[in-house]
C-alpha positions in Angstrom: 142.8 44.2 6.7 142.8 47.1 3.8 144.9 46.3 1.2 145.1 47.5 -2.2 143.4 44.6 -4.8 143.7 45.6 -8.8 140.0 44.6 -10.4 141.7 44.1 -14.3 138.6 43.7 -17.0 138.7 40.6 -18.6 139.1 41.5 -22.6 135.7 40.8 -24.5 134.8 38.4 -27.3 134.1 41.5 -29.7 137.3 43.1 -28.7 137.8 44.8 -32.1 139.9 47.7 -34.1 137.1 50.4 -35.0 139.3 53.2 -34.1 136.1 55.0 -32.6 138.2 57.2 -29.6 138.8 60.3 -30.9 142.4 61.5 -29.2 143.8 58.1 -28.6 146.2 58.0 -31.3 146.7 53.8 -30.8 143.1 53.3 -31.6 143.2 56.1 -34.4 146.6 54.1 -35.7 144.6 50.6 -36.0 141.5 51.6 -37.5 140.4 48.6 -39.6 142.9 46.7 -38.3 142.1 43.0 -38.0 141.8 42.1 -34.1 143.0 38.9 -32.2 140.5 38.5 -29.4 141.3 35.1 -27.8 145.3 36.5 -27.9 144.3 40.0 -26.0 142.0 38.2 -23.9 145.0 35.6 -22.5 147.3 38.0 -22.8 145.4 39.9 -19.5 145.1 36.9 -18.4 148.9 36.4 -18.0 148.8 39.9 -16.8 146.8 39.2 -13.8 148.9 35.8 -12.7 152.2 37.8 -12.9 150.5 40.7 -10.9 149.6 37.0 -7.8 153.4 35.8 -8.5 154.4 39.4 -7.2 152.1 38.6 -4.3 150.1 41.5 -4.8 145.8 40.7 -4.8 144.1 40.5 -8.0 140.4 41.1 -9.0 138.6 41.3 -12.1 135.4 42.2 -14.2 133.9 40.5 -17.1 132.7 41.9 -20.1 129.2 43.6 -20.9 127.0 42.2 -23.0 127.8 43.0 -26.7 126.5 44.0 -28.7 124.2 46.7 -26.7 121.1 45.9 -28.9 118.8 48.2 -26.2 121.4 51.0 -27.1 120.8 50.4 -31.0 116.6 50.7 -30.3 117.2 53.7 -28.4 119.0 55.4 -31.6 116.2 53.9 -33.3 117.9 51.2 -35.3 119.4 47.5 -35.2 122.3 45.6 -36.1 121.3 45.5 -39.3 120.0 49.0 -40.6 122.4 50.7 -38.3 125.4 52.3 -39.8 129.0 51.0 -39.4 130.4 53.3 -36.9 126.9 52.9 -34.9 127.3 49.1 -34.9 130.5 49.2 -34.0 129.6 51.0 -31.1 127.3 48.7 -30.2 130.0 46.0 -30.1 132.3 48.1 -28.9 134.6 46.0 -25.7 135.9 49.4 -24.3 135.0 48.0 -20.9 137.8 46.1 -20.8 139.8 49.4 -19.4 138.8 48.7 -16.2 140.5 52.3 -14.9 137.2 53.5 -16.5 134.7 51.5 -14.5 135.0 54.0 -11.6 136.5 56.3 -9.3 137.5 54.8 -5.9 137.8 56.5 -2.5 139.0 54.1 0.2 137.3 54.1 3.0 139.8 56.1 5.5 139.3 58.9 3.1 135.4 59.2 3.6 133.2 61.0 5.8 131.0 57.7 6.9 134.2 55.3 7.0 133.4 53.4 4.0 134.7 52.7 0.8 132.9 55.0 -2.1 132.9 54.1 -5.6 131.4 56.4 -8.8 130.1 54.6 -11.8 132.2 56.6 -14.6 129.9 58.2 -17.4 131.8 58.2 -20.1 129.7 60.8 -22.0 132.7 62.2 -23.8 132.2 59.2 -26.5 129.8 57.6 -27.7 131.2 54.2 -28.0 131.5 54.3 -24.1 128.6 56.4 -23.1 126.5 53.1 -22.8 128.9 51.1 -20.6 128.2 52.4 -17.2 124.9 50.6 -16.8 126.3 47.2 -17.1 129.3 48.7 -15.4 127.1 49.9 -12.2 125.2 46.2 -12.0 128.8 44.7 -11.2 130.1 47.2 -9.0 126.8 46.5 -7.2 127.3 42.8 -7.5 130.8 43.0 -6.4 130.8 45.7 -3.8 127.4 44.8 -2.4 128.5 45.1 1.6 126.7 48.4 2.3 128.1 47.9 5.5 132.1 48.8 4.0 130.8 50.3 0.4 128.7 52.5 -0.9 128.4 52.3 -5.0 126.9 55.5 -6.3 125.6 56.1 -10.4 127.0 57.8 -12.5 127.6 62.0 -12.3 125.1 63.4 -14.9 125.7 65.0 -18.1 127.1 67.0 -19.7 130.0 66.7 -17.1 132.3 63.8 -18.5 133.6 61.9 -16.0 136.3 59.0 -17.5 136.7 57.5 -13.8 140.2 56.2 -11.9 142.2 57.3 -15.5 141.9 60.5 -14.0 142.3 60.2 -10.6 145.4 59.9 -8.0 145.8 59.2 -4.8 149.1 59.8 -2.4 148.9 58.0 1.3 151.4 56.8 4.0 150.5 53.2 3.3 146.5 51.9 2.1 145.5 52.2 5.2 145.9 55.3 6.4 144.2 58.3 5.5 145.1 59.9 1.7 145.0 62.8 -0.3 142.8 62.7 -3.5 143.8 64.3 -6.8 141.2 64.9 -9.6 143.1 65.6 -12.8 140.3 67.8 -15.1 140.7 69.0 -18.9 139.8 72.4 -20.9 141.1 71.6 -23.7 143.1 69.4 -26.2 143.9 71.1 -29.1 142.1 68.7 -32.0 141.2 66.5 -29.1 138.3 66.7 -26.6 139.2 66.8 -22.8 137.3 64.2 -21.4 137.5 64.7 -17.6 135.2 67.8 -16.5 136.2 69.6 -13.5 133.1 69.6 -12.0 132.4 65.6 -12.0 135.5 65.7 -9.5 134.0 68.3 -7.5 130.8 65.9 -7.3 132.5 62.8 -7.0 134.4 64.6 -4.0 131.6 65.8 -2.7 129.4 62.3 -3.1 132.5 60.8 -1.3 132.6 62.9 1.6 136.1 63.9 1.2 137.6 66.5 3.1 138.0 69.7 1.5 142.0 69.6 2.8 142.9 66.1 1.5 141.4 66.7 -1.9 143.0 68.3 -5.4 141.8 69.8 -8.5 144.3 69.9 -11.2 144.5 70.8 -14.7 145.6 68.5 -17.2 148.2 70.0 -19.9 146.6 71.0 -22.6 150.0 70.0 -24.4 149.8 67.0 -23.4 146.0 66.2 -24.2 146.9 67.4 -27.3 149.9 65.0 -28.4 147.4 62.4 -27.5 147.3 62.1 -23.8 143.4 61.8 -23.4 143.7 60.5 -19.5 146.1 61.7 -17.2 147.1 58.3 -16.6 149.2 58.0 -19.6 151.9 60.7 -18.6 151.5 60.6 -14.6 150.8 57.6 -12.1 150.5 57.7 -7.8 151.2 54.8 -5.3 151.4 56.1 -1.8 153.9 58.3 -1.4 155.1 58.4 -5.2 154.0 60.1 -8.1 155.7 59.3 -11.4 154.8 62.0 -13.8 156.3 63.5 -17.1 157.5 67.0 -16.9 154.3 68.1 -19.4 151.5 66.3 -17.6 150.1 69.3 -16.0 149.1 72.9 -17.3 150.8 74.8 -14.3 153.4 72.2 -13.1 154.9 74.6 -10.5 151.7 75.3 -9.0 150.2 71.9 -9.3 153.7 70.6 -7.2 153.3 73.2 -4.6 149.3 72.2 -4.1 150.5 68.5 -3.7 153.3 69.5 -1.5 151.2 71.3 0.9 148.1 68.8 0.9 151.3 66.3 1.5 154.9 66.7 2.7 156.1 62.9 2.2 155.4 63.4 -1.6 158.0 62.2 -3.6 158.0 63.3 -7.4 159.6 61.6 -9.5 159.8 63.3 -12.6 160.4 62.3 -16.3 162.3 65.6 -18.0 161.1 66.5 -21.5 164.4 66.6 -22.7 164.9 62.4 -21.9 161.6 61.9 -22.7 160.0 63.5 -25.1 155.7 63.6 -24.7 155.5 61.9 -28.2 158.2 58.7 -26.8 156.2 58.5 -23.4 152.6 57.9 -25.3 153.9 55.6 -28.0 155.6 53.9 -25.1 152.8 54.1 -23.1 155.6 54.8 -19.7 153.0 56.2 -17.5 150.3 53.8 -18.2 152.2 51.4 -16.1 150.9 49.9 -12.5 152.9 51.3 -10.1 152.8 48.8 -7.3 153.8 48.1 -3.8 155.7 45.2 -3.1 154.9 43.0 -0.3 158.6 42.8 0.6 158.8 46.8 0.4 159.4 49.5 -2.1 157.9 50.3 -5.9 157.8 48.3 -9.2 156.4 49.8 -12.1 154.1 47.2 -14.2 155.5 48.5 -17.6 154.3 47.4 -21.1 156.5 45.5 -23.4 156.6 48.6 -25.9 158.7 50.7 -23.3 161.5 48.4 -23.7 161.3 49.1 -27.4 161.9 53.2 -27.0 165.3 53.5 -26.3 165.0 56.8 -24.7 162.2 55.6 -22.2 164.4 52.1 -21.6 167.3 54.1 -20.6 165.9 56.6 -18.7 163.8 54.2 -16.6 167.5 51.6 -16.1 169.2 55.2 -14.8 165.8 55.8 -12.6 166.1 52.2 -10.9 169.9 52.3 -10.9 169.9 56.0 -8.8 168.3 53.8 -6.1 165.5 56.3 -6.1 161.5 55.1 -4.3 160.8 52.7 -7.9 163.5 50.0 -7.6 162.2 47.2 -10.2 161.1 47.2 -13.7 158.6 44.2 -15.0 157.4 44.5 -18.7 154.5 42.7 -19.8 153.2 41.9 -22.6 149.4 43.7 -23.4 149.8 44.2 -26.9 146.5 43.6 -28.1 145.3 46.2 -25.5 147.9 48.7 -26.2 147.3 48.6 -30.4 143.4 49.4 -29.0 145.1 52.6 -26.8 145.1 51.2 -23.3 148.2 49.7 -21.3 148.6 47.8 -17.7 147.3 50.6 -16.3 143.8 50.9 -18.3 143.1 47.5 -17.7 142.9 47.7 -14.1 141.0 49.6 -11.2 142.3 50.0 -8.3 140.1 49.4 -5.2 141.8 49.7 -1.5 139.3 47.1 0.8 139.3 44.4 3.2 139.1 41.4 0.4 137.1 39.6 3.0 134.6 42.2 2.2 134.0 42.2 -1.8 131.7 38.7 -3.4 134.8 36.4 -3.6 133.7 35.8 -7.4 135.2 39.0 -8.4 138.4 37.7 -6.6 141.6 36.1 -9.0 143.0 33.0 -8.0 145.2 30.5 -10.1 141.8 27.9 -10.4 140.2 30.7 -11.6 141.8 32.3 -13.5 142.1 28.6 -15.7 138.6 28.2 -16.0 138.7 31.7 -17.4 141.6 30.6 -19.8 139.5 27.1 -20.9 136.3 29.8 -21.8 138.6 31.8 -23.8 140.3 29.1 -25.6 136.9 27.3 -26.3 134.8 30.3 -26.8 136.9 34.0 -28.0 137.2 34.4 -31.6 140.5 34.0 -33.0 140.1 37.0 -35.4 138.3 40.0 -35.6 137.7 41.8 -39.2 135.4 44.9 -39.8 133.3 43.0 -41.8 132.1 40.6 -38.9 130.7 43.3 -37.2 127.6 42.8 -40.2 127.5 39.0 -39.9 124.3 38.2 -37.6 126.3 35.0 -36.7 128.8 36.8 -35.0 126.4 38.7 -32.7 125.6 34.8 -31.7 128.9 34.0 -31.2 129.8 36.5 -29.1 126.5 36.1 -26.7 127.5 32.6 -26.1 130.9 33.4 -25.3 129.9 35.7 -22.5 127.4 33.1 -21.7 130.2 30.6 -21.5 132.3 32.5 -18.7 129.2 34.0 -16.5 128.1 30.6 -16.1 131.5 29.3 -15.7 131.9 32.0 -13.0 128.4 31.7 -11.0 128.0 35.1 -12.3 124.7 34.7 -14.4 122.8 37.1 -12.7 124.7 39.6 -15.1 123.5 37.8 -17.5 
């Protein structure tokens, strides 16, 4: 049966603050910052059980190997000669944003009937631009059943494509057929847009969507420029539900009316300007939240902790729940060492609508383990992360064994 199962990436053993994403004002904020690892890691951990006690299926991906020492030769340079932003690159645990990894197209929505996934590119930075290799080998590895997926590489350059951040999909329940909506950038102000408009038009095409179920919208440039690099940090879909902030896109009457057309049962739920201002909703990180079916019925938003710490958002989202609108429950969670490096509930995860029967069970969450996960992490993850490590050929060591640690402990060294 299809259900909708939420692949979270497992935070790395180099998970560190090297403020290298330009527009993401978190990771700009904690440059040079000293990073706790082994906390961010069990922290999504902890994510991923509350998601199960919710009774919702949980997935997940494991790090890349770190640091990308093929990357380094191919910029003609190694750990040691290379400079610090370059190294840092290398190490860079950006993967862990699992809304990255892809873009998903459930199989009712495709042309052949199967489930369709895009390795994201990630050309817009270079700290990312490297992932998608190690990124496409788990997809493969995970999604191998050609008979109910098809995995396809990444959309070529120079057309960014940032994956499921900036993608939405609106359905009468995960098994029926949906309509898909590619959010695209111009422009950001001082900030690059990141999503090209025609790596949706390829991904659409590569998916065999139909022309009358799929959207191409632009993102605000407002928006992109208060620091709203993906769309998924000021609008979010679940079925018939899309949670969105009043600035999110750059012709919000048009954009509405597309969705409306492409799909009556839309509801909107909108976040006013004037309750929430654009600069309260990305500190808070609001829209970066899982927006989730319950198995007994109805919404719950997957919030970070940090919303209940913005009075404005905290209120407006009690007054949202209490007008007994299509979201009825609230559950804050705490991702703080993700959300210091710019990415909330909702980066962490990828959303994949499949028969679970059909994906390598190794990729699949369960309570044992998820606690062989936890005993690599406590054994294994660094406690602390300071710049400096980065330049310490020990660390590099430490790191590889870690990985090593939770492949093997997962029967997943083929990724080796």
């Amino acid at each position: 049966m299809l259900t909708e199962i939420n692949f979270d990436g497992i935070i790395g053993p180099s998970h560190n603050y090297a403020g290298l994403s330009l527009g993401n004002i978190a990771s700009a904020s904690n440059a040079g910052a000293v990073s706790e690892p082994r906390a961010a890691a069990l922290q999504g951990i902890a994510k991923m059980r509350a998601n199960i006690a919710l009774g919702l299926p949980q997935g997940f991906f494991v790090p890349l190997d770190r640091p990308n020492t093929g990357w380094l030769e191919s910029l003609g340079c190694d750990l040691a000669s290379a400079e610090p932003h370059i190294r840092a690159a290398a190490y860079s645990a950006s993967a862990m944003w699992a809304a990255n990894a892809a873009t998903v197209s459930p199989a009712p929505d495709t042309a052949d009937g199967r489930c369709h996934l895009t390795v994201a590119n990630l050309v817009t930075m270079p700290h990312r631009s490297h992932e998608w290799t190690g990124t496409l080998a788990q997809l493969r590895l995970a999604f191998a059943d050609e008979r109910h997926f098809a995995v396809h590489g990444p959309v070529p350059a120079p057309y960014g494509d940032e994956g499921a951040a900036n993608h939405m999909r609106l359905c009468d329940g995960h098994g029926s057929a949906g309509v898909e909506i590619f959010v695209y950038g111009k422009t950001g102000g001082p900030f690059p847009a990141r999503q090209h408009v025609e790596a949706g038009k390829a991904i659409a095409r590569r998916h065999g969507l139909a022309p009358d179920a799929t959207l191409l919208i632009q993102q605000s440039e407002t928006a992109i420029a208060a620091g709203a690099f993906h769309n998924d940090v000021v609008a979010v879909a679940n079925e018939t539900v899309l949670f969105t902030h009043e600035q999110a896109f750059e012709d919000r009457t048009s954009a509405y009316a597309a969705i409306r057309a492409a799909f009556p049962q839309v509801q909107i739920v909108e976040v006013p300007a004037s309750s929430v201002s654009l600069a309260d909703a990305i500190k808070s990180y609001l829209f970066n939240a899982q927006l989730v079916t319950l198995p007994e019925g109805g919404h719950a938003l997957v919030l970070p902790s940090e919303s209940q710490e913005v009075t404005a958002v905290w209120q407006w989202l009690e007054a949202m729940v209490a007008g007994n609108g299509p979201i009825r429950r609230l559950v804050a969670v705490n991702v703080r060492q993700s959300m210091a490096n710019g990415g909330g509930p909702a980066c962490l995860r990828l959303r994949v609508v499949a028969d679970p029967a059909t994906i390598d069970p190794r990729f699949i969450a369960t309570p044992e383990s998820l606690d062989r996960i936890e005993r690599v992490i406590a054994a294994h993850w660094p406690e602390r992360i300071a710049p400096a490590d980065l330049a310490d050929p020990r660390f590099a060591d430490a790191v590889r064994t870690a990985r090593a640690a939770l492949l093997d402990a997962l029967d997943l060294g083929k990724l080796a």
